[in-house]
C-alpha positions in Angstrom: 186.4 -10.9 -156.5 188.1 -13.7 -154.1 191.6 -12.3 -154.9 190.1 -8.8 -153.5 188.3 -10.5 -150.3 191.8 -12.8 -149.1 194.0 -10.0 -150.0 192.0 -7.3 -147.7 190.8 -8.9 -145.1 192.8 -7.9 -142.3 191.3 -10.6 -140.2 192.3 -13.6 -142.1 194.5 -16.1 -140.6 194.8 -18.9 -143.0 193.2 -20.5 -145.9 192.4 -23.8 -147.0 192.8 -24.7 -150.9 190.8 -27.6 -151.2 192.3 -29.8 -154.8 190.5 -33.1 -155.6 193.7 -35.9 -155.2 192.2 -37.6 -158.2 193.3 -35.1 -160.6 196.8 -34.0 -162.2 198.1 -30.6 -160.8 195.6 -28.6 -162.7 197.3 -25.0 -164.0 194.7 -22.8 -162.6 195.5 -24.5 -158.9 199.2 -23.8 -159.0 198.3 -20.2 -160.8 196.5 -19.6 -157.2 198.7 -21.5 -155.0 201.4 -18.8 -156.2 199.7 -16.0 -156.2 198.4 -16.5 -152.8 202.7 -17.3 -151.5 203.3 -13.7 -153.7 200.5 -12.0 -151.6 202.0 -13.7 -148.4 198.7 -15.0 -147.5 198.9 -17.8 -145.2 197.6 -21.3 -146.9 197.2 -24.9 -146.4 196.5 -27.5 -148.8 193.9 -30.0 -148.4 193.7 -32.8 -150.9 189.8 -34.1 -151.2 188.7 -37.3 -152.1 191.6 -39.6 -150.9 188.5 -42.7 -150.2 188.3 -42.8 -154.4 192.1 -43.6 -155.3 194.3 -46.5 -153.7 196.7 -45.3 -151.3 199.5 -45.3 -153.5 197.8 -43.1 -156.0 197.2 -40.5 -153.1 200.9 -40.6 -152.1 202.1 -40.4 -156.1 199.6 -37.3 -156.0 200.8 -35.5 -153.2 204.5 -36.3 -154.4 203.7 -34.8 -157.7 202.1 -31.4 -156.0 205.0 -31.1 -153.9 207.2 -31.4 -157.0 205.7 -29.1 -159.3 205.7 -26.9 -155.9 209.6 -27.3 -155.2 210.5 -26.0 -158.5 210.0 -22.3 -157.6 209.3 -22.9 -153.6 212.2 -23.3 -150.9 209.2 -24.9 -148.6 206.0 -26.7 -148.9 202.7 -25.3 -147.4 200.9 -27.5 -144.8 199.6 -30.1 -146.9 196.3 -32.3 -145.5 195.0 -35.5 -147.2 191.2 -36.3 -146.4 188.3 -38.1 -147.5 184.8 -36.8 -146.0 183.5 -41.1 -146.0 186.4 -41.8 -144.2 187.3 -39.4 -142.0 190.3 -39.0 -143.4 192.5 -35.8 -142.3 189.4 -34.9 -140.2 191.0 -34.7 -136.4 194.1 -32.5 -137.7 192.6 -30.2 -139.8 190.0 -29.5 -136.9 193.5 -29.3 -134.9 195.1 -26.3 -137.4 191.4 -25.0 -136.9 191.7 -24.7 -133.2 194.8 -23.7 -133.7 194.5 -20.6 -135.9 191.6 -19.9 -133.2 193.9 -19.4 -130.3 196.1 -17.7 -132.6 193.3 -15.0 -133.7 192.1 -14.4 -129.9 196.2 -13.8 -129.0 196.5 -11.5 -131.6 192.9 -9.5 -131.2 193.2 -8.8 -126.9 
């Protein structure tokens, strides 16, 4: 049913794959990661949850996503790290946000 929405909506800029940092790449995420780079839907990642794990378990975590990644991608999505307690990632994903704004209001005039 969500494949069917994000590959027919004609007015979809970007989406968001939220992953909770505290878990190993889980199958099913990189299953969807993929399909969505096959489908050439446009995608960031944002990594949840950074406030629970030291800060060099987040960076380990992001590594090993953007390893598992680089073994059948030439180049990364746009990966964000947050933490809703903290604030985390907050400022620049509302950035991307404003950005894919400006984007949809040049592209629908």
């Amino acid at each position: 049913m969500i494949r069917d929405y994000l590959k027919f909506r004609k007015n979809l800029i970007s989406v968001y794959v939220l992953i909770d940092i505290r878990l190993e790449a889980q199958a099913i995420d990189i299953r969807f990661i993929n399909w969505l780079r096959e489908k050439g839907i446009p995608f960031s990642i944002v990594f949840t949850k950074a406030d629970k794990i030291s800060k060099q378990k987040v960076s380990s975590a992001v590594e090993q996503y953007k390893k598992e990644l680089l073994k059948s991608w030439e180049e990364l999505p746009v990966i964000f790290v947050t933490s809703s307690e903290k604030k985390l990632g907050r400022d620049e994903i509302l950035d991307s946000i404003t950005a894919f704004n400006k984007e949809y209001k040049t592209l629908n005039r």
